[in-house]
C-alpha positions in Angstrom: 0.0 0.0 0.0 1.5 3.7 -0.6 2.6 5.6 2.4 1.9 8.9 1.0 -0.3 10.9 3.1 -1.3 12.6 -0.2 -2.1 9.4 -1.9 -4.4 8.1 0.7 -5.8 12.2 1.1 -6.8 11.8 -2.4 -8.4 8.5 -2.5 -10.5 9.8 0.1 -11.9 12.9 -1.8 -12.7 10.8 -4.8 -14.6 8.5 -2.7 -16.3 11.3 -1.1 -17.2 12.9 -4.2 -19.0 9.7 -5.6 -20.5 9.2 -2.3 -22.2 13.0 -2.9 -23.3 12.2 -6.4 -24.3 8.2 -5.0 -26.3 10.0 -2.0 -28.7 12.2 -4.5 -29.6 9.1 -6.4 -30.6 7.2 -3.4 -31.7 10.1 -1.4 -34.7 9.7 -4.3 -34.4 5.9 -5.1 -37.7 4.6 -4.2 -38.3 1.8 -1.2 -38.2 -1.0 -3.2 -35.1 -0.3 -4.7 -33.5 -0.1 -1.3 -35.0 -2.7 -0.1 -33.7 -5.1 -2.8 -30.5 -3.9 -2.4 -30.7 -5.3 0.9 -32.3 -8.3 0.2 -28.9 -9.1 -2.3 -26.4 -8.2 -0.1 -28.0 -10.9 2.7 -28.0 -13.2 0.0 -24.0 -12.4 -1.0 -23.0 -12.5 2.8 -24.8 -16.1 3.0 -23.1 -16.9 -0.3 -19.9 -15.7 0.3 -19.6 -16.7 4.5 -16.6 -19.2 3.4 -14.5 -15.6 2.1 -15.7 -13.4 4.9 -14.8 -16.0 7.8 -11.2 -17.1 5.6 -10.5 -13.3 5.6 -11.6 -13.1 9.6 -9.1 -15.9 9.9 -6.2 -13.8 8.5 -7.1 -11.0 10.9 -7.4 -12.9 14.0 -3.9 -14.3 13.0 -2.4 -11.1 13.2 -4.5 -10.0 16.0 -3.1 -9.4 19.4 -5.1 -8.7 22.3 -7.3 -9.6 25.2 -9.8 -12.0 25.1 -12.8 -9.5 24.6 -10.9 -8.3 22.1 -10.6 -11.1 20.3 -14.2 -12.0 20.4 -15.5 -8.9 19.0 -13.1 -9.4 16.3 -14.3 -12.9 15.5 -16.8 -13.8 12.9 -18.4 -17.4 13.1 -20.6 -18.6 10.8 -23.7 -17.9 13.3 -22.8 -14.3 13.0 -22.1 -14.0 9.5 -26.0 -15.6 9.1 -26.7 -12.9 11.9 -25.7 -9.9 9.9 -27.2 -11.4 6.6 -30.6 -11.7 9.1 -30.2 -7.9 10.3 -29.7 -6.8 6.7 -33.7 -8.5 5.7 -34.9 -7.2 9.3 -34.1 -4.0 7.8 -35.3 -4.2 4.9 -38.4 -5.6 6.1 -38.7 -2.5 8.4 -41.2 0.8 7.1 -39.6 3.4 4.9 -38.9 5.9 7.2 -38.3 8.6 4.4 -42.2 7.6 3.0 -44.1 9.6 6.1 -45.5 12.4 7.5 -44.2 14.1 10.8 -46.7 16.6 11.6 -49.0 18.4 9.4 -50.9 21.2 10.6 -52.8 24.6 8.7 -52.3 28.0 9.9 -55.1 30.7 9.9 -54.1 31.9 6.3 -54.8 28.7 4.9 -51.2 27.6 4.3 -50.7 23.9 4.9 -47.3 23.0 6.6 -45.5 19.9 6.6 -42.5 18.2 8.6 -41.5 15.4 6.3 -38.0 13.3 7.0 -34.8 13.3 4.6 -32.0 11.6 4.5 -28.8 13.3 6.3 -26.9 13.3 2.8 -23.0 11.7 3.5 -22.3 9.5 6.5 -18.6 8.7 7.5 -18.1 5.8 10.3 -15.0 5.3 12.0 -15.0 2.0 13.9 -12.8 -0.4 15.6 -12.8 -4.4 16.1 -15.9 -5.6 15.5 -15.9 -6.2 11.7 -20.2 -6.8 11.9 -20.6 -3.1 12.6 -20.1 -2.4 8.8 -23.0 -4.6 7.5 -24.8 -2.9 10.4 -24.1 0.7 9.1 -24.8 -0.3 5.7 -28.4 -1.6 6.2 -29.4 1.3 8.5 -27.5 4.0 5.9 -28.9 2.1 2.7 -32.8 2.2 4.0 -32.4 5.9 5.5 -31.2 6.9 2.5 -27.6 7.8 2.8 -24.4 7.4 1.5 -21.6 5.7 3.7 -18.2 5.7 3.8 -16.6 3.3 6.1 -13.3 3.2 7.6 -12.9 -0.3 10.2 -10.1 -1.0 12.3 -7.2 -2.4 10.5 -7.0 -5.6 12.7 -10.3 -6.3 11.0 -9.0 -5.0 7.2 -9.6 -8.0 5.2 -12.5 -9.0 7.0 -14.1 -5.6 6.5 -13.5 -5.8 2.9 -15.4 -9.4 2.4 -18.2 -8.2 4.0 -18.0 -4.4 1.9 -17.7 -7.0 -1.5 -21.5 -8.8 -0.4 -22.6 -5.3 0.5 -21.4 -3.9 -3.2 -23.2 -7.0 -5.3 -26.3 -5.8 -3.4 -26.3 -2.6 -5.1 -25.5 -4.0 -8.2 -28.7 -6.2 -7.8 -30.4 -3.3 -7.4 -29.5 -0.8 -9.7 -27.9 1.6 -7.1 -24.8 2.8 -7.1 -21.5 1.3 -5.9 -20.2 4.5 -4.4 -23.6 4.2 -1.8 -21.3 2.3 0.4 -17.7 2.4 0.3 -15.2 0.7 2.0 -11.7 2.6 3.2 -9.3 0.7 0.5 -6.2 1.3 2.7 -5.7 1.5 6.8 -3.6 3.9 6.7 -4.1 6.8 8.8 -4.4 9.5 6.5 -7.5 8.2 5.5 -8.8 8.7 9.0 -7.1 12.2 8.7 -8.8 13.5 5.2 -12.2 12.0 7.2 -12.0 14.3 9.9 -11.5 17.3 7.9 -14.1 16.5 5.1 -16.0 19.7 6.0 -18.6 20.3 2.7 -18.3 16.3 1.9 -19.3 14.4 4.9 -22.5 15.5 6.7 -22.3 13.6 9.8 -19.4 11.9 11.5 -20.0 8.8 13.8 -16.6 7.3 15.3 -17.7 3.8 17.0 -14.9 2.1 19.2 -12.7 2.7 22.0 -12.2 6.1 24.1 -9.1 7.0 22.6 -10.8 6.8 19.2 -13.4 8.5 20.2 -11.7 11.4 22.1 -9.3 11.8 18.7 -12.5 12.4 17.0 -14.3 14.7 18.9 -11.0 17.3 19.3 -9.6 16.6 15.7 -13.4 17.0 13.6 -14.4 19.8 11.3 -18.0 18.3 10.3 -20.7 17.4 12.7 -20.1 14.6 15.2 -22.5 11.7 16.9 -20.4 10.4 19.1 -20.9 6.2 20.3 -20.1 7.0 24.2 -18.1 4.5 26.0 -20.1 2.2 28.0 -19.6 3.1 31.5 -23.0 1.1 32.7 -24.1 0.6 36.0 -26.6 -1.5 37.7 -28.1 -0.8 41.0 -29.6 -3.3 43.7 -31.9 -1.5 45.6 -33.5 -2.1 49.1 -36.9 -3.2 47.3 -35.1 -5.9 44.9 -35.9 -9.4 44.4 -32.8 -11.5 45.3 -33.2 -14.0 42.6 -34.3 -11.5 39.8 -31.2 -9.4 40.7 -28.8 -12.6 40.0 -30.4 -13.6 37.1 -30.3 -10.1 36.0 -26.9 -9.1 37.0 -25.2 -12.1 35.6 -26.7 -11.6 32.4 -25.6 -7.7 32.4 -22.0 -8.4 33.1 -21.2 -11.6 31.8 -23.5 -12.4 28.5 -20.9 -10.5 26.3 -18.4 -9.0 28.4 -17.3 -6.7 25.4 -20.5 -5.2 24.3 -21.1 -1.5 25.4 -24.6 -2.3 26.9 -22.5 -4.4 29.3 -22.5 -3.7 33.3 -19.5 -2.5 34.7 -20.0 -1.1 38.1 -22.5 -2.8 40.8 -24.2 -0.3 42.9 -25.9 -2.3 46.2 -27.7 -1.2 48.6 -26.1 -1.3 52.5 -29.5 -2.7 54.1 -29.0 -5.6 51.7 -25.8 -6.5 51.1 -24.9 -9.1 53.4 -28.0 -11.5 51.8 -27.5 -10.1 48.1 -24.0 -9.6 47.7 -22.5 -13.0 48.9 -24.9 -15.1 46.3 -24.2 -12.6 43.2 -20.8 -13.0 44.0 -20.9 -16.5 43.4 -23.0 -16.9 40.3 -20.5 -14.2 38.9 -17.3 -16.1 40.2 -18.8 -19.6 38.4 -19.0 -17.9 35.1 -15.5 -16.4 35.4 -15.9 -13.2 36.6 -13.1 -10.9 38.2 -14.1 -8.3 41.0 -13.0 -4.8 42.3 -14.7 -3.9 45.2 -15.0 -1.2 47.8 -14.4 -1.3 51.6 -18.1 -2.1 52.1 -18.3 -5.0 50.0 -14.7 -6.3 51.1 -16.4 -6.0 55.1 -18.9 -8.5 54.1 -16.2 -11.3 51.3 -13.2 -9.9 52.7 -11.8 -12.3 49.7 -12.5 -9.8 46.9 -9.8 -7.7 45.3 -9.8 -4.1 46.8 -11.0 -1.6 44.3 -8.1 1.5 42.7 -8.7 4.9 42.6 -9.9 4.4 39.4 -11.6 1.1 39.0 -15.2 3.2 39.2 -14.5 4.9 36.3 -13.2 2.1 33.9 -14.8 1.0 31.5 -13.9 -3.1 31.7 -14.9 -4.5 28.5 -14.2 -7.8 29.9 -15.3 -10.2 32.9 -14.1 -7.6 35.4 -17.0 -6.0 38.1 -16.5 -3.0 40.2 -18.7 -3.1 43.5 -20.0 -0.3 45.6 -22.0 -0.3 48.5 -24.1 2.9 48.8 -27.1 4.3 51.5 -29.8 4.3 49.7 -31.1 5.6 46.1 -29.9 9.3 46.9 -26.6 7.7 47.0 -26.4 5.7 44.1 -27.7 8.6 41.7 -24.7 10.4 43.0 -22.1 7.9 42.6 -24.2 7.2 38.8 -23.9 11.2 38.2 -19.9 11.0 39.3 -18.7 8.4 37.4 -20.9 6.9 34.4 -20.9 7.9 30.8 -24.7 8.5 30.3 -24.6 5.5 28.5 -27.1 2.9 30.3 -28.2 2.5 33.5 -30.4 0.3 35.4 -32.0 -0.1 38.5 -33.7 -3.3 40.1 -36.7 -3.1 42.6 -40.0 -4.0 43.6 -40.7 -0.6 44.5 -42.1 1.3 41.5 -42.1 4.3 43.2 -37.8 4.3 43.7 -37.8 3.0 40.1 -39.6 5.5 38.7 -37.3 8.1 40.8 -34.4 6.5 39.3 -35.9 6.2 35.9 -36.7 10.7 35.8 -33.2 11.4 37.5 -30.3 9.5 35.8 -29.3 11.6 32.6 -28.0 8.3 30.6 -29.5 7.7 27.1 -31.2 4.7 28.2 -32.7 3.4 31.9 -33.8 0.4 32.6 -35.8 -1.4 35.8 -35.8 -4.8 36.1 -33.8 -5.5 33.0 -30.3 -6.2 32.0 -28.6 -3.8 30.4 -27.3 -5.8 27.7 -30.9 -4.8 26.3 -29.3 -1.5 25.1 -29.4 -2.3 21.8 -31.1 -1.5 18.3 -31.7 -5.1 17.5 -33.6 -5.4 20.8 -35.3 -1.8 20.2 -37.3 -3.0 16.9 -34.8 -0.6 14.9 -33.2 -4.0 13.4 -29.9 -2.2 14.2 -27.8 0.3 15.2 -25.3 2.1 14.0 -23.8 3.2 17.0 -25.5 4.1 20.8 -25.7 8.1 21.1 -24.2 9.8 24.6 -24.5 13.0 23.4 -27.4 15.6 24.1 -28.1 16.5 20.4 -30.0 15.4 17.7 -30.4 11.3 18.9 -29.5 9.5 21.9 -29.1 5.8 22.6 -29.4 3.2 19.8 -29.1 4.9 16.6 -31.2 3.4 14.0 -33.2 4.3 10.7 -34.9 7.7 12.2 -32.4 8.8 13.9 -30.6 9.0 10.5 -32.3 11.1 9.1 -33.5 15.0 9.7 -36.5 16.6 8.1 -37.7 19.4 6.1 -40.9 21.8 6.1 -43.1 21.8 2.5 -45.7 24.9 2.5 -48.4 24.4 0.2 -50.8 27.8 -0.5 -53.5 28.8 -2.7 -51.8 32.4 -3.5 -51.3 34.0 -0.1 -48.8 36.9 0.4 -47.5 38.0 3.6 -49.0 41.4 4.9 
């Protein structure tokens, strides 16, 4: 691959520049056309699963890593039929350009109209997980916008299969190529033209790590939707349920340790620790689980690991569980407010009244009572996807999906007024 900066600069703004042309055909393409585009690109990734999961192979064997990191890096076949199942759930989903958002007639007889339109040019820069592209294409392709895409190069070649299935799909359907483009090259002067592609890129969404993130935020010159790190916590209260809490709780930390919607921190409540804590503690430690735990906690299983300076503010990723005792609701709101990453937050209780407290007073993007918060999720939403979970307060927040890609428009129809 060529090193020059310039070289890679330039590839960029010719992609860009067919994305802008490929985003005004689609932006009017009609539903169908979409839709089949979709359809054939499930079909390709099902066709093609013995390329994309040889190409995964030659990434994980370059890969180095944790163990989280290496499974959000793997495809298997199951999740290669997964993303070729998310792509029809999309399709099959209502056209969310073909509505009506309000309607409503002033005085004067003019007729106004909020109707949605696609955002124009997407650019996604994501890390590991080589399944977010076919995401990001289904939900861009629907909405009616262009994407360019830019993975993680320890998923390069696995990126590419999958962008291949995604490119026959258009073909089927008589859309253009440029709709969805894959970055031909990791390096990072790619990234670089990407960040300053004021004018050619509408909306920026950087999906990964906090680093990547953080690089993002301070380096863009075009409108950003952040995906917020996943600092999630989950919060025993005095009115819980012991075995709803472990069922819960285990299935929060330790279903996929490396998704965002993941638990990190374990809020519990003093009057109820010494009965809850000791029996989450061991359903956690069966299924592998590591701890970091406060002085309260350690007071009751003085066994478990003391918890750093830091610990509450980490975001794991892995089978690691930070545990904090606190008062009462007041307490844990605070410690929520002080550390978490408006991400997703949960609380479990039998008291609706302390739920619904909880539920009006925690600023994350999504709350949850009585429910993991592995549920953080566009799949699990009804939005067939997401392209990335919103922690910012503009525009969308939480799972991204098919509306929140697009913005809208007024259309004012009159029968010859003129302003006095």
């Amino acid at each position: 691959m060529n090193a020059d900066p310039s070289h890679h600069a330039q590839m960029f703004l010719q992609a860009a520049a067919a994305a802008r042309l490929a985003a005004r055909v689609l932006a009017k393409s009609p539903a169908a056309a979409r839709n089949a585009a979709l359809s054939a690109a499930a079909a390709a990734l099902e066709a093609g699963a013995a390329e994309i999961l040889a190409a995964n192979e030659r990434d994980l064997a370059a890969a180095t890593g944790s163990s989280a990191f290496q499974d959000r890096l793997r495809l298997t076949p199951e999740r290669v039929t997964a993303m070729a199942a998310g792509l029809r759930e999309v399709a099959a989903l209502p056209d969310p350009l073909d509505r009506v958002l309000a309607e409503w007639t002033r005085p004067n007889g003019l007729k106004i109209s909020r109707v949605p339109q696609p955002i124009g040019v997407i650019g996604m820069i994501y890390e590991s997980r080589p399944n977010v592209g076919a995401d990001a294409a289904a939900l861009a392709l629907k909405s009616g916008n262009a994407l360019l895409l830019r993975g993680g190069s320890e998923s390069f070649y696995s990126s590419q299969a999958i962008g291949n299935c995604i490119a026959k799909g258009l073909d089927a359907a008589g859309l253009p190529r440029a709709c969805v483009q894959m970055a031909p090259s990791t390096d990072r002067a790619y990234v670089a033209a990407m960040l300053k592609a004021a004018g050619l890129i509408d909306l920026l969404i950087p999906r990964g790590g906090k680093t990547l993130v953080e690089r993002v935020l301070s380096e863009a010159r075009v409108p950003v939707l952040a995906h917020g790190e996943g600092l999630n916590h989950t919060y025993v209260h005095a009115g819980a349920e012991l075995e709803m809490a472990r069922s819960i709780i285990a299935n929060a930390k330790m279903r996929r340790t490396s998704v965002c919607g993941a638990t990190e921190v374990l809020l519990l409540d003093e009057v109820i620790a010494e009965t809850f804590l000791p029996p989450i503690v061991t359903d956690l430690e069966a299924l592998g689980c590591a701890f970091r735990a406060d002085e309260g906690a350690q007071r009751i299983l003085p066994s478990l690991p003391a918890a750093g300076e830091k610990d509450f503010d980490t975001e794991w990723l892995d089978a690691t569980l930070s545990i904090k005792l606190v008062k009462n609701l007041d307490a844990a709101l605070a410690h929520i407010a002080a550390h978490g990453s408006d991400h997703t937050d949960a609380i479990i209780t039998q008291d609706a009244a302390a739920a619904e407290i909880f539920l009006a007073r925690i600023a994350s993007a999504v709350g949850l009572w009585n429910a993991s918060t592995q549920f953080c999720d566009g799949g699990e939403f009804g939005f067939g996807g997401e392209i990335g979970i919103a922690t910012g307060k503009l525009h969308a927040r939480g799972p991204v999906g098919l509306e929140q890609l697009t913005t809208f428009r007024y259309t004012v129809r009159g029968h010859g007024q003129v302003r006095p």
